[in-house]
TIVEX-178018 format. One record per residue: residue number from 1; residue in three letters; chain; x, y, z of N, C-alpha, C, O, CB in turn. Coordinates in Angstrom, 1 decimal. Glycine has a CB too. Layout:
N
[zavo NUM, ALA, A, [X, Y, Z], [X, Y, Z], [X, Y, Z], [X, Y, Z], [X, Y, Z]] ...
//
This chain:
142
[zavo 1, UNK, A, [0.2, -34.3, -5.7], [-0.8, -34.4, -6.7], [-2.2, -34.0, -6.1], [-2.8, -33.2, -6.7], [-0.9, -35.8, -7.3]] [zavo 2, UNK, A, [-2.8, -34.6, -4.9], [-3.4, -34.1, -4.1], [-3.7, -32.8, -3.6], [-4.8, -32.5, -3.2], [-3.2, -34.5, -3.6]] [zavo 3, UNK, A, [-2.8, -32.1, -3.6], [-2.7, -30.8, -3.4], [-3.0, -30.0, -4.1], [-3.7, -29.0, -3.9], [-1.9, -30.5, -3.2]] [zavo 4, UNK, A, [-2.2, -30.6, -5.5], [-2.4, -29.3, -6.9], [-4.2, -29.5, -6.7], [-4.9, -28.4, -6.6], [-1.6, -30.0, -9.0]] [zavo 5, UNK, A, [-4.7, -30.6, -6.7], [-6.4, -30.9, -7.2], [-6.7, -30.1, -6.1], [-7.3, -29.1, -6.5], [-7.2, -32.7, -7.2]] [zavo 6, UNK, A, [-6.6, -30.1, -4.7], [-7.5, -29.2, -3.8], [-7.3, -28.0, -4.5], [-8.2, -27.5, -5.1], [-7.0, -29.1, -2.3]] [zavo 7, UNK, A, [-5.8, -27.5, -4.6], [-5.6, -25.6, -5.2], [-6.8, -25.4, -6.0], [-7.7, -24.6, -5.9], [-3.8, -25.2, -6.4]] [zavo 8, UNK, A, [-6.5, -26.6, -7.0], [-7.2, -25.8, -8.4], [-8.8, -25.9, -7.8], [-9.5, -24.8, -7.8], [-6.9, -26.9, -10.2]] [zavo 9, UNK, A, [-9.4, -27.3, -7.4], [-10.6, -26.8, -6.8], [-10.9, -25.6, -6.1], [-11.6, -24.8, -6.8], [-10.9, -27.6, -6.0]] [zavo 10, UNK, A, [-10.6, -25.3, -5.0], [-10.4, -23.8, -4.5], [-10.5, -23.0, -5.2], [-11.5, -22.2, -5.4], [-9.4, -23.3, -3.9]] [zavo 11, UNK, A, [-9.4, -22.9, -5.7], [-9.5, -21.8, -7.1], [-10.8, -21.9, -8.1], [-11.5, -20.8, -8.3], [-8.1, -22.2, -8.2]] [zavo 12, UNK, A, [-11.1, -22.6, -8.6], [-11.8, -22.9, -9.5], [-13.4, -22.1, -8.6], [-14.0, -21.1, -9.0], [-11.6, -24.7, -9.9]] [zavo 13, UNK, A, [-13.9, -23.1, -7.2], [-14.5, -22.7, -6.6], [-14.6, -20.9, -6.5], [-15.5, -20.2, -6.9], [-14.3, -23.3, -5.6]] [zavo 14, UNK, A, [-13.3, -20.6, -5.9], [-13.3, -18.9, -5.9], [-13.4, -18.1, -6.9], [-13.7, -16.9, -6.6], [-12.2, -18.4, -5.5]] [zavo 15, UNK, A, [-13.2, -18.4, -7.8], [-13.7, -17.7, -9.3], [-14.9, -17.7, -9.4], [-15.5, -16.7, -9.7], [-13.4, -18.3, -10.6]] [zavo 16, UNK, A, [-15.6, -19.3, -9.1], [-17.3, -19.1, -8.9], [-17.8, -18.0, -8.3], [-18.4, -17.1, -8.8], [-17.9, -20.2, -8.2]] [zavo 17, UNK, A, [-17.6, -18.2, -7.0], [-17.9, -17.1, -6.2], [-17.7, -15.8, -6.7], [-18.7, -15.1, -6.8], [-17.3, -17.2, -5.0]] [zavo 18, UNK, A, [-16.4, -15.2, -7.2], [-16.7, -13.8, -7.2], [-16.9, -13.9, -8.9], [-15.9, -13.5, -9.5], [-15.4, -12.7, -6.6]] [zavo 19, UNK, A, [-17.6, -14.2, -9.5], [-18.4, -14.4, -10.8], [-19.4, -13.9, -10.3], [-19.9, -12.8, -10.7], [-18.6, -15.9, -11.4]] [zavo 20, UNK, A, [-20.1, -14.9, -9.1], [-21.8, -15.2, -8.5], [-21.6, -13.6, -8.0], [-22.5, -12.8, -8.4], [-22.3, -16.8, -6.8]] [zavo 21, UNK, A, [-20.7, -13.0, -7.2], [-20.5, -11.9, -6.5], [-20.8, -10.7, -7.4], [-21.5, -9.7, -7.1], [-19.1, -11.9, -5.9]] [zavo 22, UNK, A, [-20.2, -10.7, -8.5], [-20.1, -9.9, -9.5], [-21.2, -9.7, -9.9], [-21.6, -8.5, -9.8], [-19.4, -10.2, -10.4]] [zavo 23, UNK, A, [-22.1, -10.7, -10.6], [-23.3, -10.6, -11.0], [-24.3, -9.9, -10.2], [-24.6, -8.7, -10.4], [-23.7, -11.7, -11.4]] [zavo 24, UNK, A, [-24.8, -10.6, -9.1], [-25.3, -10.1, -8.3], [-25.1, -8.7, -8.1], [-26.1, -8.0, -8.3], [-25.2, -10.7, -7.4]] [zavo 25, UNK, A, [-23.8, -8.1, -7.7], [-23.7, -6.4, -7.7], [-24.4, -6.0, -8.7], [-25.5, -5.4, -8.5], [-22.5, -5.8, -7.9]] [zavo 26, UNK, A, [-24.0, -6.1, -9.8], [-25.0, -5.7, -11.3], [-26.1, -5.9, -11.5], [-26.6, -5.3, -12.5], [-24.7, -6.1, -12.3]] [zavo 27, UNK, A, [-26.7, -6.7, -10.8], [-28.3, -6.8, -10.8], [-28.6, -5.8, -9.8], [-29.6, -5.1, -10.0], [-28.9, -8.3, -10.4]] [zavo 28, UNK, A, [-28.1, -5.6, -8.9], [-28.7, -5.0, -7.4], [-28.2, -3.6, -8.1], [-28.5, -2.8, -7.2], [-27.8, -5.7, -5.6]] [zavo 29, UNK, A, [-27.5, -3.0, -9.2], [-26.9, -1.7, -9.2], [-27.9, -1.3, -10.7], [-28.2, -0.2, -11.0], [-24.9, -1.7, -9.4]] [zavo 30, UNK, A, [-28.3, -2.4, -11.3], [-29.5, -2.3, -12.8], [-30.8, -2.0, -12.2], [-31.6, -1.1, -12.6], [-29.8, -4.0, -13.7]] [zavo 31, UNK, A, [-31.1, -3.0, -10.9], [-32.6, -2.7, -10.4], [-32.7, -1.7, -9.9], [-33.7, -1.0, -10.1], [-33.2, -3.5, -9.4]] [zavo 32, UNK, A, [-31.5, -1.1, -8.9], [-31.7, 0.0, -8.3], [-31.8, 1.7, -9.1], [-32.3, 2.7, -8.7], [-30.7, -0.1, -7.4]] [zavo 33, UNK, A, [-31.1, 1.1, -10.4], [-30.9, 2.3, -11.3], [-32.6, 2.7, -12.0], [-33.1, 3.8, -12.1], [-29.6, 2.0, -12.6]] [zavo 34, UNK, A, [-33.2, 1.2, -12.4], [-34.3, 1.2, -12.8], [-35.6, 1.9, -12.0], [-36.5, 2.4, -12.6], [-34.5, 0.0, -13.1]] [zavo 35, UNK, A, [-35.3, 1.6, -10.5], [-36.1, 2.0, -9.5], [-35.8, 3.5, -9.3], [-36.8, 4.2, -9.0], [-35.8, 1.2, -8.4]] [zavo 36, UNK, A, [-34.6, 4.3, -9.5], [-34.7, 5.6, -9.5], [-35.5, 6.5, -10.9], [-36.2, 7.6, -10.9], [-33.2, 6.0, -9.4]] [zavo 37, UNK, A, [-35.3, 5.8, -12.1], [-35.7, 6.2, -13.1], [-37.6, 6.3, -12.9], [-38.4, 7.2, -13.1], [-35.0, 5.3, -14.2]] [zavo 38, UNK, A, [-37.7, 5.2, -12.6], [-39.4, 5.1, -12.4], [-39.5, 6.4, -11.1], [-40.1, 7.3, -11.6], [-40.1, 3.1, -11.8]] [zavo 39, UNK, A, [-39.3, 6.5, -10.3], [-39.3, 7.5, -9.2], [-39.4, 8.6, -9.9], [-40.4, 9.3, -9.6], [-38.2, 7.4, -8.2]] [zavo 40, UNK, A, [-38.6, 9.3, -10.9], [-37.9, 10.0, -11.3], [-39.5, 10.7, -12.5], [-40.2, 11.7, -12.5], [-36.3, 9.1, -11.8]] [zavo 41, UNK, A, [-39.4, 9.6, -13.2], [-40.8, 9.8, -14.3], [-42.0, 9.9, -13.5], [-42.9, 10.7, -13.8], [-41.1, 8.4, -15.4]] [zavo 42, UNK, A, [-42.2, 9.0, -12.5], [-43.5, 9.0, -11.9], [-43.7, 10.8, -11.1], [-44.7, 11.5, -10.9], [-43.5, 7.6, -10.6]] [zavo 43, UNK, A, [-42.4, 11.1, -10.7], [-42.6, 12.9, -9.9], [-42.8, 13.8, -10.7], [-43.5, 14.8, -10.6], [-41.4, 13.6, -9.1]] [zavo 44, UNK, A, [-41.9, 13.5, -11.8], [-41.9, 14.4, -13.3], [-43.7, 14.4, -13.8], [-44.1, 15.5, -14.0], [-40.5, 13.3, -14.6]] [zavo 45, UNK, A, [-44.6, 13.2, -14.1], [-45.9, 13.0, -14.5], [-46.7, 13.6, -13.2], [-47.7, 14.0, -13.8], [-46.3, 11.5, -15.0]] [zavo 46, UNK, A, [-46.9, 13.8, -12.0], [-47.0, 13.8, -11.2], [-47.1, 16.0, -10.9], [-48.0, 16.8, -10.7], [-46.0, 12.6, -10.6]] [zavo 47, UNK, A, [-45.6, 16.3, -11.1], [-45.6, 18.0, -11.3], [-46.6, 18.1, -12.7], [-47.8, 18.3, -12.4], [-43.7, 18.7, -11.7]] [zavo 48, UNK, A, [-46.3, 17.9, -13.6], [-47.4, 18.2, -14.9], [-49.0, 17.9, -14.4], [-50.0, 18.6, -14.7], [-46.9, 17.1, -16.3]] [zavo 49, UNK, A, [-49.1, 17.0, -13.7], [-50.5, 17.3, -12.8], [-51.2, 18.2, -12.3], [-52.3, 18.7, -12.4], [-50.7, 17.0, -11.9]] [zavo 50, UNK, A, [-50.0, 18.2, -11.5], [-49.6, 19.6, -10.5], [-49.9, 20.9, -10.9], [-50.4, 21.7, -10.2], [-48.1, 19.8, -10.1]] [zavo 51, UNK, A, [-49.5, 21.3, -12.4], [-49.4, 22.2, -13.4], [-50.5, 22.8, -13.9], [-51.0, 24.0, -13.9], [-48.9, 21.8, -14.3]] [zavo 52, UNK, A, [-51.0, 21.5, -14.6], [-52.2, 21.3, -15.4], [-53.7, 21.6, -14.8], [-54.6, 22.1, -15.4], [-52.2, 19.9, -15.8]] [zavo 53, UNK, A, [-53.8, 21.1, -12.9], [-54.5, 21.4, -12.3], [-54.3, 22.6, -11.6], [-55.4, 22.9, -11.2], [-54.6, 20.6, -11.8]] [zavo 54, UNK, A, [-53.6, 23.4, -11.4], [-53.0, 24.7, -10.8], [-53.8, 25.7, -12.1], [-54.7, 26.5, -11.9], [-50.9, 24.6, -10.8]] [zavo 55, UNK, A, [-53.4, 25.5, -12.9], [-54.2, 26.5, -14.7], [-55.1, 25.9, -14.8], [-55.8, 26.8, -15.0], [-53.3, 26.4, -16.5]] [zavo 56, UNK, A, [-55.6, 25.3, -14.9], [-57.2, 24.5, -14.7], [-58.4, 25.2, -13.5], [-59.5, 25.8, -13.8], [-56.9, 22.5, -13.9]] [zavo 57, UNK, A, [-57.6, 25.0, -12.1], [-58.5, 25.5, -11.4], [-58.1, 26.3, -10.3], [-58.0, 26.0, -9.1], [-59.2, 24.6, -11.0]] [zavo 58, UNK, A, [-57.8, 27.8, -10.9], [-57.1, 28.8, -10.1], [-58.1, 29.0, -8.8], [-57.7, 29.0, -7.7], [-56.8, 30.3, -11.0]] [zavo 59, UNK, A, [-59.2, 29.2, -9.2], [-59.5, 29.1, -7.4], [-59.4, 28.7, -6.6], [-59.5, 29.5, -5.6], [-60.0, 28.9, -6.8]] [zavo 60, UNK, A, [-59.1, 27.0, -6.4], [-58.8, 25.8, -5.6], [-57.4, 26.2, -5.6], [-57.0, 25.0, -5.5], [-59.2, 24.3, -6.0]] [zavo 61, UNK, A, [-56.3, 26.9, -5.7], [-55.1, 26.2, -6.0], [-54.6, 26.2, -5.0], [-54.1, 25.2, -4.7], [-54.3, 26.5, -7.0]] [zavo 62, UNK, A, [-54.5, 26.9, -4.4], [-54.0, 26.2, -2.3], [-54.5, 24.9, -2.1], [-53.8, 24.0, -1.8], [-55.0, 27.1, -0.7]] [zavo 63, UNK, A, [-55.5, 24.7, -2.3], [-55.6, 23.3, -1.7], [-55.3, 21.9, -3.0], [-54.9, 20.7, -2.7], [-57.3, 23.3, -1.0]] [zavo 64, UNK, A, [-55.6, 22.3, -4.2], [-54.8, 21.0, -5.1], [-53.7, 21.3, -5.1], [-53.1, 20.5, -5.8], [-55.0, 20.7, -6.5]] [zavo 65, UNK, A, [-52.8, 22.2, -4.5], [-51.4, 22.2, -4.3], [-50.9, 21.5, -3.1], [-49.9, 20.9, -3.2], [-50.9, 23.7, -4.3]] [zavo 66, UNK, A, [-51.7, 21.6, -1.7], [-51.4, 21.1, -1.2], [-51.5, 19.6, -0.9], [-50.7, 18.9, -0.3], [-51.6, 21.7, -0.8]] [zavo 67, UNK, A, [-52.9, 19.2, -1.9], [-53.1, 17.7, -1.7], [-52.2, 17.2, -3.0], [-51.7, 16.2, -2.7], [-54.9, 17.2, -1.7]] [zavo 68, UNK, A, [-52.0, 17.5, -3.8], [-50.8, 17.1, -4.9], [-49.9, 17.1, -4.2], [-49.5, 16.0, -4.1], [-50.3, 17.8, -6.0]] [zavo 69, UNK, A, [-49.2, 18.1, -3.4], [-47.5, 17.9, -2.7], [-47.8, 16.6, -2.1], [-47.2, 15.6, -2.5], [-46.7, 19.3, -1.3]] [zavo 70, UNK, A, [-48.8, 16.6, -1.1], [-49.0, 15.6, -0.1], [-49.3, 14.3, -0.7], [-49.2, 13.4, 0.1], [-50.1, 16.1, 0.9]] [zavo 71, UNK, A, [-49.7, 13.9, -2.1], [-49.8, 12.9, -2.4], [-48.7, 12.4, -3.1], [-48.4, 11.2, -3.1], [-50.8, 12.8, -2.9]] [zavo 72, UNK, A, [-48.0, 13.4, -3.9], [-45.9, 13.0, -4.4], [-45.5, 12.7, -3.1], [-45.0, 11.6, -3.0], [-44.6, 14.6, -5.2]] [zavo 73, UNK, A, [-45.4, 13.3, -2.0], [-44.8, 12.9, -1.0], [-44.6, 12.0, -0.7], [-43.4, 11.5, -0.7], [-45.0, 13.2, -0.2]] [zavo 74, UNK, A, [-46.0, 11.3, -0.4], [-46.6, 9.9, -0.2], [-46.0, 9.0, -1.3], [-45.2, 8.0, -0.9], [-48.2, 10.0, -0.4]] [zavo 75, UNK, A, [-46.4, 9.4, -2.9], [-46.0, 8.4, -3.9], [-44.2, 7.9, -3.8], [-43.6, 6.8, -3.9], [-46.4, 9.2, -5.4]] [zavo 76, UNK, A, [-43.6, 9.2, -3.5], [-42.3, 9.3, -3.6], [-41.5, 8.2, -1.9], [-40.6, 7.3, -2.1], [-41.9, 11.2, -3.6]] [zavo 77, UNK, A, [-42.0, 8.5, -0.9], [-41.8, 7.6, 0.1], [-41.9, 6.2, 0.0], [-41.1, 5.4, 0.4], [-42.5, 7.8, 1.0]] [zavo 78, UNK, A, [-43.2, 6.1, -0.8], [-43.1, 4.6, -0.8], [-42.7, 3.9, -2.2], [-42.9, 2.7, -2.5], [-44.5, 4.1, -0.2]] [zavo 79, UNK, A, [-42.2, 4.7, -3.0], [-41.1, 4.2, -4.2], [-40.0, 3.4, -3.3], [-39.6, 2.3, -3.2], [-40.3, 5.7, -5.3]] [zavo 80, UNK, A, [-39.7, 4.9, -2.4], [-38.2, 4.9, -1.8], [-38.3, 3.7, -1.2], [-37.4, 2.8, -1.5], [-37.8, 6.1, -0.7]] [zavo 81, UNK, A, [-39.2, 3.4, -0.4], [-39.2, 2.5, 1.0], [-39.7, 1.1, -0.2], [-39.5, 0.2, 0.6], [-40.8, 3.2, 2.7]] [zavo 82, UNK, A, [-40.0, 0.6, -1.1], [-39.7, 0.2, -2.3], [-38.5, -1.0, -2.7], [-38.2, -2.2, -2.6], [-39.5, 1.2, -2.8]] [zavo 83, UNK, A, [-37.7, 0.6, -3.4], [-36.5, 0.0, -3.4], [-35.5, -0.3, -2.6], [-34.6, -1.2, -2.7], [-36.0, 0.5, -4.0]] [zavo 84, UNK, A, [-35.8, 0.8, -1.3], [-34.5, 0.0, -0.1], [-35.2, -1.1, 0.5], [-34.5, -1.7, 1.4], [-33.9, 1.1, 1.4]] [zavo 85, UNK, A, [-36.4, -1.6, 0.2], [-37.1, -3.1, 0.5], [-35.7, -4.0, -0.6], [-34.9, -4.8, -0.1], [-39.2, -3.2, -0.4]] [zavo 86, UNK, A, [-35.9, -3.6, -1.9], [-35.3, -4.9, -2.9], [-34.2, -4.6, -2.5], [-33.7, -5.5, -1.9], [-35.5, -4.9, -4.5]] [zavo 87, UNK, A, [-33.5, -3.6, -2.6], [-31.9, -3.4, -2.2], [-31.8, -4.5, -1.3], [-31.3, -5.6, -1.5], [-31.4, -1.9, -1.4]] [zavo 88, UNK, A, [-32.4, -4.0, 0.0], [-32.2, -5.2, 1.1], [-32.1, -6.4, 0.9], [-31.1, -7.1, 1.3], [-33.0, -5.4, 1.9]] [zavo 89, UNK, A, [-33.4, -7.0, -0.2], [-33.5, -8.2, -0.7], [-32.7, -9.1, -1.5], [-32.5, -10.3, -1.3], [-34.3, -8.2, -1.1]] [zavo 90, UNK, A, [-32.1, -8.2, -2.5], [-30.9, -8.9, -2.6], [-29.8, -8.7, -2.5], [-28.9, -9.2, -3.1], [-30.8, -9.3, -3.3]] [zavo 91, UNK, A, [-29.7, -7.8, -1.4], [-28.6, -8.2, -0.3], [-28.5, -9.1, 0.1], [-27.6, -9.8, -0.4], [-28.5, -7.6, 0.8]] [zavo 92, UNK, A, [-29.2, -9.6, 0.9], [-29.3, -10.7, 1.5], [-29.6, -12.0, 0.8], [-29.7, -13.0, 1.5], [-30.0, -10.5, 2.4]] [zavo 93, UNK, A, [-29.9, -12.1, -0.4], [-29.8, -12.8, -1.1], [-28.4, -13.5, -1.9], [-28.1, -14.7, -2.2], [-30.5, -12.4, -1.6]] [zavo 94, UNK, A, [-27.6, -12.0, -2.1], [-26.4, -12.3, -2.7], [-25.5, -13.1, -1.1], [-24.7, -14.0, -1.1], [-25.7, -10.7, -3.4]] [zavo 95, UNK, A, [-26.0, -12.2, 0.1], [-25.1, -13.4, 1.1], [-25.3, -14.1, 1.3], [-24.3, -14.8, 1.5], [-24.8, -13.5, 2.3]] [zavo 96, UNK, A, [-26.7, -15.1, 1.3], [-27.1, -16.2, 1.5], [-26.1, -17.1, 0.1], [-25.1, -17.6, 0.6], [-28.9, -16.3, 1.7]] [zavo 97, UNK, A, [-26.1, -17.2, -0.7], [-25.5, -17.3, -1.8], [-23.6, -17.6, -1.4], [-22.8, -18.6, -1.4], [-26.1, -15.9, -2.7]] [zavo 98, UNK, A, [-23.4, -16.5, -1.2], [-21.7, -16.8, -0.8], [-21.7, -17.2, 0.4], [-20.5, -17.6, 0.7], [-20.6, -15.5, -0.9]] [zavo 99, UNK, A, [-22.6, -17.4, 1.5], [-22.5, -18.5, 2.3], [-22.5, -20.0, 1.9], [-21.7, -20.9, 2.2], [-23.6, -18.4, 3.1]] [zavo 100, UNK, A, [-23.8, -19.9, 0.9], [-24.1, -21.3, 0.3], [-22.5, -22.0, 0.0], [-22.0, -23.0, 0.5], [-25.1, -21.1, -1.4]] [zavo 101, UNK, A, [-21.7, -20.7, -1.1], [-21.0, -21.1, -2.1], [-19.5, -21.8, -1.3], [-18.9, -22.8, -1.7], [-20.8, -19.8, -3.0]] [zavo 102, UNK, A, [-19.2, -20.7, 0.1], [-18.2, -20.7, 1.0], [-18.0, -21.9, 1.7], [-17.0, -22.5, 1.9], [-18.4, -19.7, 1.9]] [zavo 103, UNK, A, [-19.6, -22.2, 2.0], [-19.3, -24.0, 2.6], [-19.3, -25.1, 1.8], [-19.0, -26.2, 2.3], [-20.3, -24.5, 3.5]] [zavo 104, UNK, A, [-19.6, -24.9, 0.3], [-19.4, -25.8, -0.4], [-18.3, -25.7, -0.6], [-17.7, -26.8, -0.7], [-20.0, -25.9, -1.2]] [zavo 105, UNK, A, [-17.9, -24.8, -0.7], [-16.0, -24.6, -0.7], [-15.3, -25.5, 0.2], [-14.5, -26.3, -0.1], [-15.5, -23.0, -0.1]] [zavo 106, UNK, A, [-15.9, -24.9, 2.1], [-15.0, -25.8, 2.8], [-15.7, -27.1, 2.8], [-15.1, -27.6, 3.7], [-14.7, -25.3, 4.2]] [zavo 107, UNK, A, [-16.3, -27.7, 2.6], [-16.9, -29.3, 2.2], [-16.1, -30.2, 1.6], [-15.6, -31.2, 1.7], [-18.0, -29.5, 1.2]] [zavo 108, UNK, A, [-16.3, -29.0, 0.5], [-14.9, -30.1, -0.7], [-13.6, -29.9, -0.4], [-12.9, -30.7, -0.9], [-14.8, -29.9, -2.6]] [zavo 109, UNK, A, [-12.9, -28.7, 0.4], [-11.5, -29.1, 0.4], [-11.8, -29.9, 1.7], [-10.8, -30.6, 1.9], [-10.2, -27.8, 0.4]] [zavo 110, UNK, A, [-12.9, -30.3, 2.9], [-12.4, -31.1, 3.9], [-12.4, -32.6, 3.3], [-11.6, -33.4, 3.7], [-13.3, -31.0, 5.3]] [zavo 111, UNK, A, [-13.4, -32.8, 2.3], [-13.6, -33.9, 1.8], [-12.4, -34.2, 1.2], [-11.7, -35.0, 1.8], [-14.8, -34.0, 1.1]] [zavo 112, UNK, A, [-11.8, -33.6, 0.0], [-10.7, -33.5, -0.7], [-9.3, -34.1, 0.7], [-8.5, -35.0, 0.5], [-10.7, -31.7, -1.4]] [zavo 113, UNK, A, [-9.3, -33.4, 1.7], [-8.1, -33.5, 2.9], [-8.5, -35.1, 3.2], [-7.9, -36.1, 2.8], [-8.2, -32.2, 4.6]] [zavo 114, UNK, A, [-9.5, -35.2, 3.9], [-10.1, -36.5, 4.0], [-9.9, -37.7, 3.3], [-9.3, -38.7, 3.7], [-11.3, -36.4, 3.9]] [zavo 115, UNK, A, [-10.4, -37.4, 2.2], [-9.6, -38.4, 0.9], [-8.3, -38.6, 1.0], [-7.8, -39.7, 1.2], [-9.6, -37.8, -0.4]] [zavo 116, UNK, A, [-7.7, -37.4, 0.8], [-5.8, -38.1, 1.1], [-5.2, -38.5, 2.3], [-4.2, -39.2, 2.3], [-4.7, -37.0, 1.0]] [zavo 117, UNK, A, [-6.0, -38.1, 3.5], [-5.2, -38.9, 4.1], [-5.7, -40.2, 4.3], [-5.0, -41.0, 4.8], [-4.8, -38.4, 5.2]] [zavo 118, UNK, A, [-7.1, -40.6, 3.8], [-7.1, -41.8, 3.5], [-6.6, -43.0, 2.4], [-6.4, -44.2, 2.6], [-7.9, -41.8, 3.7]] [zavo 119, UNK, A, [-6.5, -42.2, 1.4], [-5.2, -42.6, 0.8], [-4.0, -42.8, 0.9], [-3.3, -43.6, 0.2], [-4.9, -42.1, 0.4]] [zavo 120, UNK, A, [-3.5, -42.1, 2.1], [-2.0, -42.3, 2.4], [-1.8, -43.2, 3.4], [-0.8, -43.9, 3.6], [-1.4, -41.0, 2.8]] [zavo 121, UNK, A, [-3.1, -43.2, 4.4], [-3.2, -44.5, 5.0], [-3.2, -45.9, 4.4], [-2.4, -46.8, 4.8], [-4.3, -44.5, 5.7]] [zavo 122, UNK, A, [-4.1, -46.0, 3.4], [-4.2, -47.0, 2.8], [-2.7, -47.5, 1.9], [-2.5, -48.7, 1.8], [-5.4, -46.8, 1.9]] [zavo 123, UNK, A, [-2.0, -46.8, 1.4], [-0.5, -47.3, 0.6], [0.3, -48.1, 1.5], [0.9, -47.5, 2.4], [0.5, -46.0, 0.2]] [zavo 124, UNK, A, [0.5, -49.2, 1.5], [1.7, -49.8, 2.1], [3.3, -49.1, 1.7], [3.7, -48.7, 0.7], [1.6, -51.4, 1.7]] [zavo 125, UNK, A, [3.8, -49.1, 2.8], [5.5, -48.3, 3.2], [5.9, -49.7, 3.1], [5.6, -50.8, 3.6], [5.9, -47.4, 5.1]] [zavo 126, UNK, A, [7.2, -49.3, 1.8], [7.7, -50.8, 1.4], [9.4, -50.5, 2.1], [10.3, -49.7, 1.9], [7.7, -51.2, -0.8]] [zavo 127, UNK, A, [9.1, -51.6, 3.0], [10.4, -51.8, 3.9], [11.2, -52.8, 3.6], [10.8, -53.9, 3.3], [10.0, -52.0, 5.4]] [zavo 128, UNK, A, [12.3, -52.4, 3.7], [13.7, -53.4, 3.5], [14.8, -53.3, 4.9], [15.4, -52.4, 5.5], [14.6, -52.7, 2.0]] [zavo 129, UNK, A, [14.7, -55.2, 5.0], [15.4, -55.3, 6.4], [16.8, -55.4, 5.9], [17.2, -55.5, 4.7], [14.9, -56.7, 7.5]] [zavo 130, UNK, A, [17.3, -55.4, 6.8], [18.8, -55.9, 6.6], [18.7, -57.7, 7.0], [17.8, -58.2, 7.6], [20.0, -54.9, 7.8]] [zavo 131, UNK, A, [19.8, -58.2, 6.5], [20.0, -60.1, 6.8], [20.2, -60.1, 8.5], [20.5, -59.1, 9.2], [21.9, -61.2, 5.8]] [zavo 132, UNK, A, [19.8, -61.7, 9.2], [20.4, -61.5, 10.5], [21.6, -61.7, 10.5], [22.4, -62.1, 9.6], [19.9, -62.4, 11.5]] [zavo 133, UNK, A, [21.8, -61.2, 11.8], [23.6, -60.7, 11.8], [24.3, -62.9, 11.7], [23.9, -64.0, 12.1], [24.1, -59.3, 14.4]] [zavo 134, UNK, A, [25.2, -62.4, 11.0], [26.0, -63.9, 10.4], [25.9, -64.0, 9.3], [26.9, -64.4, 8.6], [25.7, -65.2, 10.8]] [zavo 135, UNK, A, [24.7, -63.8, 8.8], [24.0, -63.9, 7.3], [24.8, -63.5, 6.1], [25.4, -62.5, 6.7], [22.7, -62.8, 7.3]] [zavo 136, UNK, A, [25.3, -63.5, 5.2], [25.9, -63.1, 3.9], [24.8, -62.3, 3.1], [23.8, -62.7, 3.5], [26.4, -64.3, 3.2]] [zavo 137, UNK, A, [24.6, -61.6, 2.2], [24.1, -61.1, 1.5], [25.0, -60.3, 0.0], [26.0, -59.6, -0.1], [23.5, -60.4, 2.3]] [zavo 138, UNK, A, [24.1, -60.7, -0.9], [25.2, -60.0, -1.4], [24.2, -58.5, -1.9], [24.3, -58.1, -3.1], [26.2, -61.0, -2.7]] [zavo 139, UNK, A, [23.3, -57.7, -1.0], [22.8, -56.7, -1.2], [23.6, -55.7, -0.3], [23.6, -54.5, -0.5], [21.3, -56.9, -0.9]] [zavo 140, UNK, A, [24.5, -56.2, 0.7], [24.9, -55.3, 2.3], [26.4, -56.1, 1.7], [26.5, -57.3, 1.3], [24.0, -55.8, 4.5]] [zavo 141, UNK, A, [27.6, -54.8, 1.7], [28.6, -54.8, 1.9], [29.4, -54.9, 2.9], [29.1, -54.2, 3.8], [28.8, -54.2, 1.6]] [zavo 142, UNK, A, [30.1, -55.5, 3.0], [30.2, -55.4, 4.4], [31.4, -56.8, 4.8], [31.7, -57.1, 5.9], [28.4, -55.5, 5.2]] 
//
């Protein structure tokens, strides 16, 4: 009986976890998708600058071409350096998490083991003697 309750705890526990596991991927795969899209619009608004100022001011255009590349460059690096910041972050968030979850796991099945065998210590073992030898009984054939 003891046993089945650890399994199903475990179990029950391990479903938590790859629930918590699950989610977390999908957040870390939503933010990161959201973080390309903004990258994505911000270079896209960024060329039409590029454009607009290029047909605007054909004399300069070597040099607002070059300080435009050089400032997407810039904008675009540190989108990047950005999101592999949050990527990281909840990376390591989602492990701190299935660490959390893993030792609460082994807690309660040691607690759970702990429990039974103190249980099983505690039951008295119901012993039956035999009569001393001469004795009659009528439990022993004999």
């Amino acid at each position: 009986m003891v046993v089945l309750l650890v399994v199903i705890v475990v179990v029950v526990v391990a479903v938590v976890v790859v629930v918590v596991v699950v989610l977390v991927v999908i957040v870390v795969v939503v933010v990161a998708v959201v973080m390309v899209v903004v990258v994505v619009i911000v270079v896209v608004v960024l060329v039409v600058v590029v454009v607009v100022v290029v047909v605007v001011v054909v004399i300069v255009v070597v040099v607002a071409v070059v300080v435009v590349v050089v400032v997407v460059i810039v904008v675009v690096v540190v989108l990047i350096v950005v999101v592999v910041v949050v990527i990281v972050v909840v990376v390591v968030v989602v492990a701190v998490v299935v660490v959390v979850v893993m030792v609460i796991v082994v807690v309660v099945a040691v607690l759970v083991v702990v429990n039974s065998v103190a249980l099983v210590r505690e039951r008295t073992i119901p012993t039956e003697r035999p009569p001393p030898v001469g004795e009659v009984s009528a439990n022993f054939c004999g």
